[in-house]
Structures are given as C-alpha cells and as structure tokens.
N, CA, C and O atoms as a GROMACS GRO file, in nm:
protein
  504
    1UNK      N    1   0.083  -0.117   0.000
    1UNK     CA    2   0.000   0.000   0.000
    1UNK      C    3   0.088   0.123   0.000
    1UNK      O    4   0.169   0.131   0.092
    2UNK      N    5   0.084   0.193  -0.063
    2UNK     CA    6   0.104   0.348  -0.082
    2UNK      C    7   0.101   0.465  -0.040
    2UNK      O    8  -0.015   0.466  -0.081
    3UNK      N    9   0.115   0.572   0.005
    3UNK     CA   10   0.082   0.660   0.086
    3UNK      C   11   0.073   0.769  -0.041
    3UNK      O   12   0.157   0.858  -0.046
    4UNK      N   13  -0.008   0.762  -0.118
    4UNK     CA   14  -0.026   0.851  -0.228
    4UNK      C   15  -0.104   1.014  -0.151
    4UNK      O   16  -0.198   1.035  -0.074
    5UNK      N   17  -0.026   1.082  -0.207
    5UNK     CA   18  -0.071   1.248  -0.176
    5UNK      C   19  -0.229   1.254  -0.220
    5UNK      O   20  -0.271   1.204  -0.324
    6UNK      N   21  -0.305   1.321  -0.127
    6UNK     CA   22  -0.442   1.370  -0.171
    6UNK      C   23  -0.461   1.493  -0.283
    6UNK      O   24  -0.433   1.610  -0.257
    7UNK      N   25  -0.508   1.452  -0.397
    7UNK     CA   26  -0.510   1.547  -0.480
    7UNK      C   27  -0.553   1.688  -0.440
    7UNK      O   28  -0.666   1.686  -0.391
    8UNK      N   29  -0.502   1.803  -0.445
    8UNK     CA   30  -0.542   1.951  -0.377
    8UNK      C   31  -0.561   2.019  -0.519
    8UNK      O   32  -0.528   1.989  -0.634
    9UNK      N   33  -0.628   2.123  -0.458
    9UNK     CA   34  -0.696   2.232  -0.560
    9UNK      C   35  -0.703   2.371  -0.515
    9UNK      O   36  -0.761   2.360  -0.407
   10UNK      N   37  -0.679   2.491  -0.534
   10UNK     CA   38  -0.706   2.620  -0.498
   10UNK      C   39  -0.838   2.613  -0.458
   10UNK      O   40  -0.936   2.558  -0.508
   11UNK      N   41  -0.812   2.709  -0.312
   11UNK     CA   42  -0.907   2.748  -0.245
   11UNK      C   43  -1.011   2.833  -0.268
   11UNK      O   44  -1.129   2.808  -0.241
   12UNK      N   45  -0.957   2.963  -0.335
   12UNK     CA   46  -1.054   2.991  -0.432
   12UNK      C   47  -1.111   2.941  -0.535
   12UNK      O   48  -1.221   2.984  -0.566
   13UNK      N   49  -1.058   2.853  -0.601
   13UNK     CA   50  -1.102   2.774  -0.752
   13UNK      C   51  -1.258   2.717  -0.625
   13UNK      O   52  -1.379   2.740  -0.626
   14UNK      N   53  -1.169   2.643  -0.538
   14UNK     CA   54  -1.294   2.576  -0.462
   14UNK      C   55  -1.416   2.637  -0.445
   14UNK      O   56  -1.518   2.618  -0.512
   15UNK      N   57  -1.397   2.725  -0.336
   15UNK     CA   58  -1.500   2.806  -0.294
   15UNK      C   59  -1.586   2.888  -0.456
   15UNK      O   60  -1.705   2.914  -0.441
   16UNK      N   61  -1.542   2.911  -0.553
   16UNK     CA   62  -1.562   2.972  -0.670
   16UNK      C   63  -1.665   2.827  -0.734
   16UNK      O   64  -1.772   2.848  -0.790
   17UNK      N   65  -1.609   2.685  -0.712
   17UNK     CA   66  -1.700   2.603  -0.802
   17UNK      C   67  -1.801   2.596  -0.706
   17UNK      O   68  -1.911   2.615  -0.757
   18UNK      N   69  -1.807   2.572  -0.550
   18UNK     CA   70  -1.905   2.503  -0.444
   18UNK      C   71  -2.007   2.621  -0.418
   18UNK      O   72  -2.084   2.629  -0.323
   19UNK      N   73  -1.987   2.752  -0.572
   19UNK     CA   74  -2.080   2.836  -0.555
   19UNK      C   75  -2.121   2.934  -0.420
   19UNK      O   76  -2.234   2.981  -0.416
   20UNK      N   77  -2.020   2.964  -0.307
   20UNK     CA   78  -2.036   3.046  -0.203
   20UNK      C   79  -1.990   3.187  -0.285
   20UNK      O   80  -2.047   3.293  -0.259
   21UNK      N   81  -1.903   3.182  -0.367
   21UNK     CA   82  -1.932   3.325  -0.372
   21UNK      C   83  -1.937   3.297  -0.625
   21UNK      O   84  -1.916   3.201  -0.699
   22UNK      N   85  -1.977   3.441  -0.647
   22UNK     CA   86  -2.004   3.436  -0.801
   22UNK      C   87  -1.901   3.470  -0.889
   22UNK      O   88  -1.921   3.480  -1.010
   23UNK      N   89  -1.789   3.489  -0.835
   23UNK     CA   90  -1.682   3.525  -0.956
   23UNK      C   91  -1.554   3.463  -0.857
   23UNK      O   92  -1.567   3.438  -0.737
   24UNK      N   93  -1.458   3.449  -0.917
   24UNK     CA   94  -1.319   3.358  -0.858
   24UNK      C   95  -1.273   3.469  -0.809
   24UNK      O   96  -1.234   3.451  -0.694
   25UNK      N   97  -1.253   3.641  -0.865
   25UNK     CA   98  -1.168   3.671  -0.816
   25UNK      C   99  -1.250   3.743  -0.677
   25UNK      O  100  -1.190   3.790  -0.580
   26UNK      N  101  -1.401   3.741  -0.695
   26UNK     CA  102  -1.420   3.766  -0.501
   26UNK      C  103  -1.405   3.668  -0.419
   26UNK      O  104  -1.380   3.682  -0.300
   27UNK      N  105  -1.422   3.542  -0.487
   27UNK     CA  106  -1.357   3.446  -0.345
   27UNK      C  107  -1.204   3.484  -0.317
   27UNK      O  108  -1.161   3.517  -0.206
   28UNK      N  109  -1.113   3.473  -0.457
   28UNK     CA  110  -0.964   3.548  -0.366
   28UNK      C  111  -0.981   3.636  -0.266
   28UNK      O  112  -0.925   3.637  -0.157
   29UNK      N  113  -1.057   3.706  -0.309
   29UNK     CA  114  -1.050   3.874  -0.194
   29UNK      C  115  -1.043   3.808  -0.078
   29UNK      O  116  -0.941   3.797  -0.010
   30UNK      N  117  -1.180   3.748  -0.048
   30UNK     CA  118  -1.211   3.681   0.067
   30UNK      C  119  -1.165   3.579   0.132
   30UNK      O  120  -1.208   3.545   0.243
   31UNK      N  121  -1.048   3.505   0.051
   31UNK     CA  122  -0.939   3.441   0.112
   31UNK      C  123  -0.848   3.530   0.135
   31UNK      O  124  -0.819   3.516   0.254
   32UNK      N  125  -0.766   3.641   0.076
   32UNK     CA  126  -0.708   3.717   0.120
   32UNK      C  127  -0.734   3.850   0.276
   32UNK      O  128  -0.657   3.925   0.336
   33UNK      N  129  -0.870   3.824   0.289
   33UNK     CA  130  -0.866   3.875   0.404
   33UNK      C  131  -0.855   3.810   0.468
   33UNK      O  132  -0.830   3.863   0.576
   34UNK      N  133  -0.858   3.688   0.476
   34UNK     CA  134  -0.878   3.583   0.567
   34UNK      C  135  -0.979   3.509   0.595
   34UNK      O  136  -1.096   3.542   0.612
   35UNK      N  137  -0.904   3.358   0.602
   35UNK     CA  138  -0.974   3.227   0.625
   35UNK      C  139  -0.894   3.141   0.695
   35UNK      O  140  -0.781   3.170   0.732
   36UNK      N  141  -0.958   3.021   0.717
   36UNK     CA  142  -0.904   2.971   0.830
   36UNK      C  143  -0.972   2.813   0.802
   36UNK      O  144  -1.084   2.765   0.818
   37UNK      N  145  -0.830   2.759   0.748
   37UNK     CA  146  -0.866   2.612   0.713
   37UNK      C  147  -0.795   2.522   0.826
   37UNK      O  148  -0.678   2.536   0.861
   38UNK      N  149  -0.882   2.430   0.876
   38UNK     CA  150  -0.782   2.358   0.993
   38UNK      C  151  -0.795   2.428   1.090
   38UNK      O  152  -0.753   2.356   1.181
   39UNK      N  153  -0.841   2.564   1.154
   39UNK     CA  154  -0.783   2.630   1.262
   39UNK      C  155  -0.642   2.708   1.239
   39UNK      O  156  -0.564   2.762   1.318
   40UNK      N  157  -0.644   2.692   1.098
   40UNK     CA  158  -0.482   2.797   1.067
   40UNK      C  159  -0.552   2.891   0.963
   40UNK      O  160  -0.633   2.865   0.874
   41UNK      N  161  -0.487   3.027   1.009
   41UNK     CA  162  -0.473   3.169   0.913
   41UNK      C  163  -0.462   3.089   0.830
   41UNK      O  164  -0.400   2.985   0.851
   42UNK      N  165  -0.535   3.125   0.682
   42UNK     CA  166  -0.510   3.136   0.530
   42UNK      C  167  -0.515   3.288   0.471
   42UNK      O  168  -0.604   3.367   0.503
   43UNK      N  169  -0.422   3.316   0.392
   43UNK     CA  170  -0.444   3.447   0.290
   43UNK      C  171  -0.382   3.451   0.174
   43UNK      O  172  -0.347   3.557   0.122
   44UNK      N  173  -0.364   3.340   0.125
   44UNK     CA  174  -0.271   3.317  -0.024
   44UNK      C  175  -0.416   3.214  -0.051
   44UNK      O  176  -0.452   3.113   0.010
   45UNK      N  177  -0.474   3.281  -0.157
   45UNK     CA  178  -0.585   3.246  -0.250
   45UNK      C  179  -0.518   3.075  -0.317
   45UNK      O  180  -0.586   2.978  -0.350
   46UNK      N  181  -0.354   3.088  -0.318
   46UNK     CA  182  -0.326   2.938  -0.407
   46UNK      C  183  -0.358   2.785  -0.274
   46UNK      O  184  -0.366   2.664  -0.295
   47UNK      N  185  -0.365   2.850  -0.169
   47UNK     CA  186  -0.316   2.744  -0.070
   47UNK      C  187  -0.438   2.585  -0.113
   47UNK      O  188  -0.555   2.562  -0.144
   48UNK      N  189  -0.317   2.521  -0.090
   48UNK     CA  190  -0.422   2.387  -0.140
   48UNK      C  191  -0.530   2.292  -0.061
   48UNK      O  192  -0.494   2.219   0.032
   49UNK      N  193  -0.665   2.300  -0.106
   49UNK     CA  194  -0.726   2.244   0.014
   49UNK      C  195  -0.782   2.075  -0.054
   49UNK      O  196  -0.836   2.057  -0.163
   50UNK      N  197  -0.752   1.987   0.033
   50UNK     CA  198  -0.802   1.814  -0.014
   50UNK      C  199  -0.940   1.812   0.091
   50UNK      O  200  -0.981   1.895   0.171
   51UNK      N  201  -0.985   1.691   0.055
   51UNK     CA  202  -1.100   1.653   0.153
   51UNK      C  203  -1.096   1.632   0.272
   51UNK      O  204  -0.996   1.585   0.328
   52UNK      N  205  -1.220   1.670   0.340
   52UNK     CA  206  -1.154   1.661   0.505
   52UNK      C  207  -1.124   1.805   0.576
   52UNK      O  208  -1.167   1.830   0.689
   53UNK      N  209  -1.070   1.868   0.523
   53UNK     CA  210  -1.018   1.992   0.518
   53UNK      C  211  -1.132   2.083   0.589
   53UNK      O  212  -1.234   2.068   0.522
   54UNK      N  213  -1.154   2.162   0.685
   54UNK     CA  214  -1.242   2.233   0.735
   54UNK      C  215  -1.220   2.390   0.742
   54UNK      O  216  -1.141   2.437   0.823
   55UNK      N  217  -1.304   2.480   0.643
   55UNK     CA  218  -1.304   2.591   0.616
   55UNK      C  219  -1.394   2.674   0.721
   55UNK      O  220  -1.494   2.627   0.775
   56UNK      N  221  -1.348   2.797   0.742
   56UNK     CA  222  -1.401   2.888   0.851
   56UNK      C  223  -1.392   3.036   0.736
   56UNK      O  224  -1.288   3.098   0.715
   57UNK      N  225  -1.480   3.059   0.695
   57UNK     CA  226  -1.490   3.209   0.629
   57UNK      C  227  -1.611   3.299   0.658
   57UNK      O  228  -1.711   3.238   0.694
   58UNK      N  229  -1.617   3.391   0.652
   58UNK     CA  230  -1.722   3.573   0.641
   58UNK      C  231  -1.759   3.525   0.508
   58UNK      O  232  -1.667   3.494   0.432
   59UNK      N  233  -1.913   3.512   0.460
   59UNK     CA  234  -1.958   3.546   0.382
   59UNK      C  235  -2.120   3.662   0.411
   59UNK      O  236  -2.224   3.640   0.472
   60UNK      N  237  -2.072   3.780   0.334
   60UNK     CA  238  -2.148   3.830   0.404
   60UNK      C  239  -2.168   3.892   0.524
   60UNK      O  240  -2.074   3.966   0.554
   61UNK      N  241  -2.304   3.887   0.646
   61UNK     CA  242  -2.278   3.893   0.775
   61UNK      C  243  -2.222   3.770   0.864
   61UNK      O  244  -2.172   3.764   0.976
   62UNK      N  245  -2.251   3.674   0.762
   62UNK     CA  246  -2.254   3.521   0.858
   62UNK      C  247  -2.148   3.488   0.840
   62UNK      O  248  -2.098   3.549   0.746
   63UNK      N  249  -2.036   3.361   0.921
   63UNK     CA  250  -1.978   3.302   0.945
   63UNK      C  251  -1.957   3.143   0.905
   63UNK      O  252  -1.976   3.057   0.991
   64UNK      N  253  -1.920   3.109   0.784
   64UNK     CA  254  -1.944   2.959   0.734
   64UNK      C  255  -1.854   2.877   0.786
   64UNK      O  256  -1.736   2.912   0.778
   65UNK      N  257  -1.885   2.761   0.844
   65UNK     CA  258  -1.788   2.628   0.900
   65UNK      C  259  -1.892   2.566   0.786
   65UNK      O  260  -2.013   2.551   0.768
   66UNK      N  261  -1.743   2.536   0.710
   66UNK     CA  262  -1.772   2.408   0.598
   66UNK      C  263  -1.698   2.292   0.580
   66UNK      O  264  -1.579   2.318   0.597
   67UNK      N  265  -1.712   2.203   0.560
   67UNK     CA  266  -1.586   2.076   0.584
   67UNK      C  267  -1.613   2.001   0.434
   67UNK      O  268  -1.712   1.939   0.394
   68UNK      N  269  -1.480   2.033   0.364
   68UNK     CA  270  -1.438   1.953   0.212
   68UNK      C  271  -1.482   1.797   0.200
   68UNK      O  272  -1.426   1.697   0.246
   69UNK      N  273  -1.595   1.809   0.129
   69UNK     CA  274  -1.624   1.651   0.084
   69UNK      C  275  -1.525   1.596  -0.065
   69UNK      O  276  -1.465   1.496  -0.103
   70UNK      N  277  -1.547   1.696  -0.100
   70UNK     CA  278  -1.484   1.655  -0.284
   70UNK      C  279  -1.454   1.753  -0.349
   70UNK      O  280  -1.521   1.855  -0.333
   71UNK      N  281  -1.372   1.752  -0.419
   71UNK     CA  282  -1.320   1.833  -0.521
   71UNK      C  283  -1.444   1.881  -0.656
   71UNK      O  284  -1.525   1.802  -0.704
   72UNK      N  285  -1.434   1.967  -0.680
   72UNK     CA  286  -1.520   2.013  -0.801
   72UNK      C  287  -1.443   1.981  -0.942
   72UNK      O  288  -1.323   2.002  -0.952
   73UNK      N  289  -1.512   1.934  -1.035
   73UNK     CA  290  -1.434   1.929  -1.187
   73UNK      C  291  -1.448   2.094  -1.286
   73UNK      O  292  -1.374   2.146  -1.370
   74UNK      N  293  -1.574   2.133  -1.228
   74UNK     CA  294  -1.632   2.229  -1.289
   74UNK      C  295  -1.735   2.316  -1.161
   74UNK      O  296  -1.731   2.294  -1.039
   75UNK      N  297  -1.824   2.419  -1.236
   75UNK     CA  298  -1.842   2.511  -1.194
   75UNK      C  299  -1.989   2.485  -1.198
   75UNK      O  300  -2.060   2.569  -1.253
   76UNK      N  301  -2.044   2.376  -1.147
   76UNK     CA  302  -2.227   2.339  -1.257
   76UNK      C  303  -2.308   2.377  -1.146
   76UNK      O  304  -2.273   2.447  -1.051
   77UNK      N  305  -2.402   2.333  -1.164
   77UNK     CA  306  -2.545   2.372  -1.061
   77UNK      C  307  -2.546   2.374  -0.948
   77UNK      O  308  -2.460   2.316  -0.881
   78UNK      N  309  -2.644   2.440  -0.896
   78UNK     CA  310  -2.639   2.444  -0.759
   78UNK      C  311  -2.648   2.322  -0.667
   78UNK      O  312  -2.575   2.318  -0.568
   79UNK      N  313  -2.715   2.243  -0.686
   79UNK     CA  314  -2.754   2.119  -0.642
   79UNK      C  315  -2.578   1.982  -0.624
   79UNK      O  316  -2.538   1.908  -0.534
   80UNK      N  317  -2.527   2.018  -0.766
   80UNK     CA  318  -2.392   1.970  -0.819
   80UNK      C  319  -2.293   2.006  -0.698
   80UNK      O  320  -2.220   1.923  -0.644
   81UNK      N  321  -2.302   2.160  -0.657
   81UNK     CA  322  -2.201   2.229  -0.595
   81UNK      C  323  -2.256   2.163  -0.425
   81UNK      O  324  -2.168   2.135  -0.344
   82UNK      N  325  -2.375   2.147  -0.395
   82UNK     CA  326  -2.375   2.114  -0.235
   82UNK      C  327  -2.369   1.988  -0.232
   82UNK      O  328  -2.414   1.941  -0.128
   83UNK      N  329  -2.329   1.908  -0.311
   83UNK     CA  330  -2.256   1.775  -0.289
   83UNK      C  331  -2.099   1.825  -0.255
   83UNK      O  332  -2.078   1.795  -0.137
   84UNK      N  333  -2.037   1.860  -0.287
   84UNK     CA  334  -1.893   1.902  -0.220
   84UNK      C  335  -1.843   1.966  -0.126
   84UNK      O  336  -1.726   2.003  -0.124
   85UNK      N  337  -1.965   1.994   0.003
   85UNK     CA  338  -1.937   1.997   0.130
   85UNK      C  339  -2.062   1.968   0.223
   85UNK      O  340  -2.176   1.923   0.213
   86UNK      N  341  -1.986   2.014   0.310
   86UNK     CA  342  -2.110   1.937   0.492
   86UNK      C  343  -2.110   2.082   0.526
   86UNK      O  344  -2.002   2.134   0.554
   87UNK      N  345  -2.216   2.153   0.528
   87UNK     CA  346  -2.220   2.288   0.600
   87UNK      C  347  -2.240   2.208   0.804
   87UNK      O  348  -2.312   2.137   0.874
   88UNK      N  349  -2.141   2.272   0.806
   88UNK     CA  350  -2.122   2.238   0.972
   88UNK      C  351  -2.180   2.372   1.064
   88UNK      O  352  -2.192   2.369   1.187
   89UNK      N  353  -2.200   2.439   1.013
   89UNK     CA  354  -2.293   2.537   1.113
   89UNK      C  355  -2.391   2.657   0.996
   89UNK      O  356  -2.376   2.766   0.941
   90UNK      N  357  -2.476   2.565   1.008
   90UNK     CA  358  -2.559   2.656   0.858
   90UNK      C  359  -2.600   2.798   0.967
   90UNK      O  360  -2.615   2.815   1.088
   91UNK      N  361  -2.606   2.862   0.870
   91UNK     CA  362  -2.659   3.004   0.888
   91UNK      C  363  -2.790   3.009   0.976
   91UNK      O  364  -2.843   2.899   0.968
   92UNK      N  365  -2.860   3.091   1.055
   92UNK     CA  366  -2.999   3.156   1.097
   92UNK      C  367  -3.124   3.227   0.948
   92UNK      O  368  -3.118   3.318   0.865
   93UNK      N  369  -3.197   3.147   0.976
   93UNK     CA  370  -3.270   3.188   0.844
   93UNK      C  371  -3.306   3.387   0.892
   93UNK      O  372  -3.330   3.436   1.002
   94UNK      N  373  -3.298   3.434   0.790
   94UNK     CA  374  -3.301   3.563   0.802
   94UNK      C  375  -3.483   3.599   0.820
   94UNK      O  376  -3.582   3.548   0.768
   95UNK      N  377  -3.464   3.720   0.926
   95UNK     CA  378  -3.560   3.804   0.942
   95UNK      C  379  -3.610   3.905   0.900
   95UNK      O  380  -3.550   4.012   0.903
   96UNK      N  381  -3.738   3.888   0.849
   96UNK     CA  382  -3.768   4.034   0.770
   96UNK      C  383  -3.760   4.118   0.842
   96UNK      O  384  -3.771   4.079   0.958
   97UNK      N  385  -3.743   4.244   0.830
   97UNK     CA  386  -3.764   4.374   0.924
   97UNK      C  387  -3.938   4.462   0.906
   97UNK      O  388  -4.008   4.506   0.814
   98UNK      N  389  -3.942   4.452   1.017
   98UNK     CA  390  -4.136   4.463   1.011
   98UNK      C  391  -4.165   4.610   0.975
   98UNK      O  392  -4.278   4.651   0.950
   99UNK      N  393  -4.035   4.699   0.976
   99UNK     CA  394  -4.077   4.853   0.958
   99UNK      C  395  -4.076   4.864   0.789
   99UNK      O  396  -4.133   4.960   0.738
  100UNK      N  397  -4.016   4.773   0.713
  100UNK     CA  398  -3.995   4.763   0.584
  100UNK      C  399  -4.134   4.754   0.488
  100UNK      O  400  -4.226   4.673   0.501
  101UNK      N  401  -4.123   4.856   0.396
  101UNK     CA  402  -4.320   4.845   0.380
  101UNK      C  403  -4.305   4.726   0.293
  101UNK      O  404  -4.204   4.672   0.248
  102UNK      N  405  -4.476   4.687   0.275
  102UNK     CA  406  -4.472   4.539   0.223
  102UNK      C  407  -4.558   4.592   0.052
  102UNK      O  408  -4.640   4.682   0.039
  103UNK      N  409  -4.524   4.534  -0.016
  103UNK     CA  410  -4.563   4.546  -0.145
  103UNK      C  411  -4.624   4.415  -0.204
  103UNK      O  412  -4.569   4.315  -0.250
  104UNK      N  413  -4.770   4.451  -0.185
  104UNK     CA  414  -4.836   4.336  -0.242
  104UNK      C  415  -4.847   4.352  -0.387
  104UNK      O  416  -4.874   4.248  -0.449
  105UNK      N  417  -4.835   4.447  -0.447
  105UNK     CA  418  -4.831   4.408  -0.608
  105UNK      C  419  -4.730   4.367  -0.705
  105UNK      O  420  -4.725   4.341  -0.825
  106UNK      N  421  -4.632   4.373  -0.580
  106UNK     CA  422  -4.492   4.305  -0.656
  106UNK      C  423  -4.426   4.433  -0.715
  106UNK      O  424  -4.468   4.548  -0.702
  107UNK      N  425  -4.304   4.388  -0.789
  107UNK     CA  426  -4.249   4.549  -0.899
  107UNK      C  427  -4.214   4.611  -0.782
  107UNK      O  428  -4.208   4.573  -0.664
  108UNK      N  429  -4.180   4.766  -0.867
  108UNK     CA  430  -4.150   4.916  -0.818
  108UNK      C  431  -4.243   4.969  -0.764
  108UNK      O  432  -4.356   4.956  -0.810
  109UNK      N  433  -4.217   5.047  -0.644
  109UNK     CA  434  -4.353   5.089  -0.542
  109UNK      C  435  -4.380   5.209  -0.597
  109UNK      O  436  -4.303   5.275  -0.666
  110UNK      N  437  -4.464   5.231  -0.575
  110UNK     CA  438  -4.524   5.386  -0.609
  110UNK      C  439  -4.504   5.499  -0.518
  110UNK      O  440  -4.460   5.490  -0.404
  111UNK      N  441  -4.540   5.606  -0.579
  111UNK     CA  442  -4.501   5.742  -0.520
  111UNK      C  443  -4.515   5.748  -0.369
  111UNK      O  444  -4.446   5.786  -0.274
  112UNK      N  445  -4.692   5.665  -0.401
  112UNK     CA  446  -4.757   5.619  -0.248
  112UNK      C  447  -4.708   5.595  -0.159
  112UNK      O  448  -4.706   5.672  -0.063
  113UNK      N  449  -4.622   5.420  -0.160
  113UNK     CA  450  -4.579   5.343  -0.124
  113UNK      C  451  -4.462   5.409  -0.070
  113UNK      O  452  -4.427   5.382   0.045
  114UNK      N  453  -4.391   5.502  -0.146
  114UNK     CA  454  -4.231   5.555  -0.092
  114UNK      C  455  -4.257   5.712   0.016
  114UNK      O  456  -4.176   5.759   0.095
  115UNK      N  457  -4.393   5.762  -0.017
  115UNK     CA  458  -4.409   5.826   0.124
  115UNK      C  459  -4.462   5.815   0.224
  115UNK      O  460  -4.459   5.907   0.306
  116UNK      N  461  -4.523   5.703   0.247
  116UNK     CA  462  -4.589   5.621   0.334
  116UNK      C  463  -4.435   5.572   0.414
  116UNK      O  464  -4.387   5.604   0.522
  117UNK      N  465  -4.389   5.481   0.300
  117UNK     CA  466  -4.236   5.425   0.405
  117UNK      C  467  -4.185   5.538   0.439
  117UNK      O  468  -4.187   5.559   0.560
  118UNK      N  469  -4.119   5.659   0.339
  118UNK     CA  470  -4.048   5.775   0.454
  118UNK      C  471  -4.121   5.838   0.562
  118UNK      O  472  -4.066   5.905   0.649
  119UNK      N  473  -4.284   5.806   0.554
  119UNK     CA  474  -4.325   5.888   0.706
  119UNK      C  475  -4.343   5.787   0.831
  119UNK      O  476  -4.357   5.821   0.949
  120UNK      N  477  -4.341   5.649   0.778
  120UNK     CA  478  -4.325   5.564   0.878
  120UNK      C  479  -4.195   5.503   0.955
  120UNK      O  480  -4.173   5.430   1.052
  121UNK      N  481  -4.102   5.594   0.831
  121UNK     CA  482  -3.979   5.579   0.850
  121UNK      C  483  -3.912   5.666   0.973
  121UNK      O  484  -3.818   5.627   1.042
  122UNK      N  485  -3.979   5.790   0.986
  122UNK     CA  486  -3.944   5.899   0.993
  122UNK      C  487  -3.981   5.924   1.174
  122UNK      O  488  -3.918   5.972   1.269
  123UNK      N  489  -4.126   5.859   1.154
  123UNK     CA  490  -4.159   5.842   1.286
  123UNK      C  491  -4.065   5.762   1.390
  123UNK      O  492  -4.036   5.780   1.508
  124UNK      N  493  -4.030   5.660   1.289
  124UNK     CA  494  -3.986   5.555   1.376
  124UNK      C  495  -3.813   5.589   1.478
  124UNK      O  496  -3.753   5.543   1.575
  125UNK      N  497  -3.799   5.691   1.383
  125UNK     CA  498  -3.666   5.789   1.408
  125UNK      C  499  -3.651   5.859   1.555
  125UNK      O  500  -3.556   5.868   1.632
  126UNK      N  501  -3.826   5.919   1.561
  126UNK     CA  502  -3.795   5.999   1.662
  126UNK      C  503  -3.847   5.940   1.799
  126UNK      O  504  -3.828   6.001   1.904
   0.00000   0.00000   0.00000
C-alpha cells in the first residue's frame, strides 16, 4: 500500500465552483482577508485544500464552518455544488424587518408606497 498524496486544488477555484461566492476573483478577496482552514490563518488564495479539510470564512454577515467533501471538476449547478461539502454550522434563516413596507403588487412601489415608508420611516426615528 502506498501513501499517495491527496489530490489539492485552490481554495478559491474551490470556494468559486461550491458556488459560495459568483466570480473567482471575489472568493480570492475573501481568502485574502482571511480564512481559516484547519484552525490555521489562510491568505494566499493558491493554498491547497483536499478533503476533510475544514473551512471557517465571512460570507457576508454570517460566518461559514464548511468541511471539504470533494473536489469540483467544474463550476455546474447548484444542487452539483452542495454535494462538495457538509455545511457544519448553517446560517440563521433571516428576518424580515417589520418597519420595511410590504408590497403586495410586486415590482416598483409607487409614489404612495415611498411616502408612506419615509413617514413611517421617519416616525420611527424619533
């Protein structure tokens, strides 16, 4: 038996196919500010991550613990992309904000609609 190396892949390439963020070079950014694979600083976008591997990044407001199932070949569907990890601490489903006016006709609000929100807005100020 062999002790063959685990094939690795850029961290951004990664995060860029497993669809957390929409273009490769904002996942760099966001490895370059920092990430944290293993419990170790990352900020070189090349660093190589294999399976197993447990990612800690800011997307957004939230905080993702993700742990590497598989390597991506490509960049395909959404469904494709959450086969290649275990979200280990999924997010809080988000809350609407109740002061936010509600638009039942769908579309662009009307004149109505936008001084109604600035006077309910306005109140809520003082």
């Amino acid at each position: 038996m062999s002790d063959a190396p685990q094939p690795k892949i850029r961290i951004d390439k990664w995060l860029w196919h497993a669809r957390f963020f929409k273009t490769r070079s904002l996942a760099a950014k966001v490895v370059a500010s920092g990430v944290r694979v293993n419990g170790l600083p990352i900020a070189k976008p090349a660093f190589g991550l294999t399976a197993g591997d447990v990612l800690t990044f800011t997307q957004g407001n939230d905080v993702r613990v993700i742990r590497v199932l598989a390597h991506g070949t490509r960049r395909g569907p959404a469904p494709e992309a959450r086969e290649l990890y275990e979200d280990l601490d999924p997010p809080a489903p988000r809350v609407r904000d109740p002061s936010a006016p509600v638009i039942e006709q769908g579309g662009r609000p009307t004149k109505k609609d936008r001084r109604q929100y600035e006077k309910s807005r306005s109140s809520a100020l003082d």
